[in-house]
N, C-alpha and C positions, 0 to 999 in steps of 0.2 A: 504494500500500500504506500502510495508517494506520501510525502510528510506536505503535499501543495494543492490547493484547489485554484486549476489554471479557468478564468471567466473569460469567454470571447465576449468582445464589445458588439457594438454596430458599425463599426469601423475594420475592418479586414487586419490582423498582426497586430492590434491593440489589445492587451491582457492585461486583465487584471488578477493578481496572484495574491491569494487567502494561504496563509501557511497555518500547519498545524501546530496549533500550541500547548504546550504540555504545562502545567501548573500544580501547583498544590502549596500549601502553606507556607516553606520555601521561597516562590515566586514560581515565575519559570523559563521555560526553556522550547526557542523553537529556529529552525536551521530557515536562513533566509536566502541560501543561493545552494543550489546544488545542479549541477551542469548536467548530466543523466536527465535526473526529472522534468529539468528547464525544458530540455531536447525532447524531451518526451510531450510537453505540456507545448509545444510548436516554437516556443524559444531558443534560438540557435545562434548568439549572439556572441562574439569571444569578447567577453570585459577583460579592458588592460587599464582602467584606471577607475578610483573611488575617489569621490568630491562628497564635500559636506559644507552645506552654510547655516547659519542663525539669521533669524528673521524675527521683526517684532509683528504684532497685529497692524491689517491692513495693508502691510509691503505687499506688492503684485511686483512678483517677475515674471517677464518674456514679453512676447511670444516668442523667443530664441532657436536660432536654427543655426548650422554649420554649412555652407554654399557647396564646397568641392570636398570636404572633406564629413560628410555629415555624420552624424552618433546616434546609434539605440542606446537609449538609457533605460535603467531600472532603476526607478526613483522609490523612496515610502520616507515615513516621516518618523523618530524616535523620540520626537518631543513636542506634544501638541498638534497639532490640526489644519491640515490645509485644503484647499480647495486647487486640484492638483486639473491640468486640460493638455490635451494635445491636438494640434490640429494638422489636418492632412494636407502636404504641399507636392505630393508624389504625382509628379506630369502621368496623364493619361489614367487617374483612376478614378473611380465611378466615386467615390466620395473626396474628390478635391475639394478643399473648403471647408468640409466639415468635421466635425472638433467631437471628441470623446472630455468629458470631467467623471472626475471622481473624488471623494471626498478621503484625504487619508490621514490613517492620527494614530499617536500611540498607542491609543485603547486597539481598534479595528485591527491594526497590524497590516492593513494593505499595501500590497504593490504595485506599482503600474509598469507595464514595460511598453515604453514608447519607441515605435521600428526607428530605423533611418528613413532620412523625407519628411521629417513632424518637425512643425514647430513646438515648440515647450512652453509649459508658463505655469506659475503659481500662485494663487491669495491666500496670506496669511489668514485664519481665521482666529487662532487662539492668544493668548498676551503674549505670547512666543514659540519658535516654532524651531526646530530643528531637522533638516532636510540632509538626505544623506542620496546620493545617486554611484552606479554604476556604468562607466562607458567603454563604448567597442570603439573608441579610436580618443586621440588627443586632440585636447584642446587646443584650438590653431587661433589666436586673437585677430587675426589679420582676415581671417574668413567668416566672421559672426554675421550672421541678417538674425534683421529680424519684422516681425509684423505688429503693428500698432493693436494692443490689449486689446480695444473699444473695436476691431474692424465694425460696422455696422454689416457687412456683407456675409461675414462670418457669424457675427451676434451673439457670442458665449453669453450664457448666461452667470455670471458670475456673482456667488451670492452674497454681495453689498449689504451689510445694514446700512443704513440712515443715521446711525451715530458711529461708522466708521470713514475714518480719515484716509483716506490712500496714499500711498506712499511709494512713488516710483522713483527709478534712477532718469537721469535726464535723458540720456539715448533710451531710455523704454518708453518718456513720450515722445519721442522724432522719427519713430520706425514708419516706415510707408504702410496703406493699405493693402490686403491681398491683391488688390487691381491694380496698384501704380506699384504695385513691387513685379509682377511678370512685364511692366511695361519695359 
């Protein structure tokens, strides 16, 4: 029996991964990558690097993509709660444009694994957040796009309260939209 429950999305290569957690008074104990089961669960991705950031409530990062050199990541979160999306920039597929979310926090324990071709993005949700990722290629500075949060053509639903603050970096609001980024 895998220690993983792999969830297909509506989105073709977008998973979301429930691991099995084992506990008892203790705490506990549950394996968050295992390359067999990955492979098994349609993940066949070779991670050669681990990134980790801290986030307060209402930072939104992305929509983040890699140009020539792009990454499948396997993102989840070990501290608090975020509102995790990917969206599809893969030429020629029947859901270009459109965006997978999922909600992931240390309670839930979920994973998401986002293919190559996706942009990225996140909203804090909790007073802090601790985001850990795995990637199948490096990070190239010189190669970053990205797409503007809000696209209206895209329309993430991103769940905003009304007494939250957003809080972006300055190139996360200057990114073009999906229509003036193929221009």
């Amino acid at each position: 029996m895998s220690n993983f429950n792999f969830i297909k999305t509506d989105i073709k290569d977008v998973i979301i991964v429930e691991p099995r957690v084992f506990g008892d008074s203790r705490g506990y104990f549950m394996e968050t990558y295992q390359k067999q089961a990955f492979a098994e669960g349609g993940i066949n991705a070779d991670f050669i690097q681990d990134n980790q950031s801290k986030s307060r409530r209402g930072v939104l990062r992305g929509l983040h993509f890699q140009k020539t050199y792009p990454q499948a990541k396997l993102v989840r979160v070990i501290k608090g709660e975020v509102f995790d999306v990917a969206v599809d920039l893969r030429n020629g597929s029947e859901t270009y444009g459109k965006w997978v979310g999922v909600l992931l926090s240390e309670e839930n324990k979920r994973q998401l694994f986002v293919p190559r071709g996706f942009a990225h993005g996140f909203l804090v949700l909790s007073e802090e957040a601790e985001f850990v990722y795995k990637c199948d290629d490096y990070y190239h500075p010189e190669d970053e796009g990205g797409i503007i949060w809000n696209d209206p053509s895209i329309n993430v639903a991103w769940p905003i309260d009304e007494d939250m603050q957003l809080l972006l970096s300055e190139k996360d609001t200057k990114h073009p939209t999906l229509t003036d980024y193929g221009k």
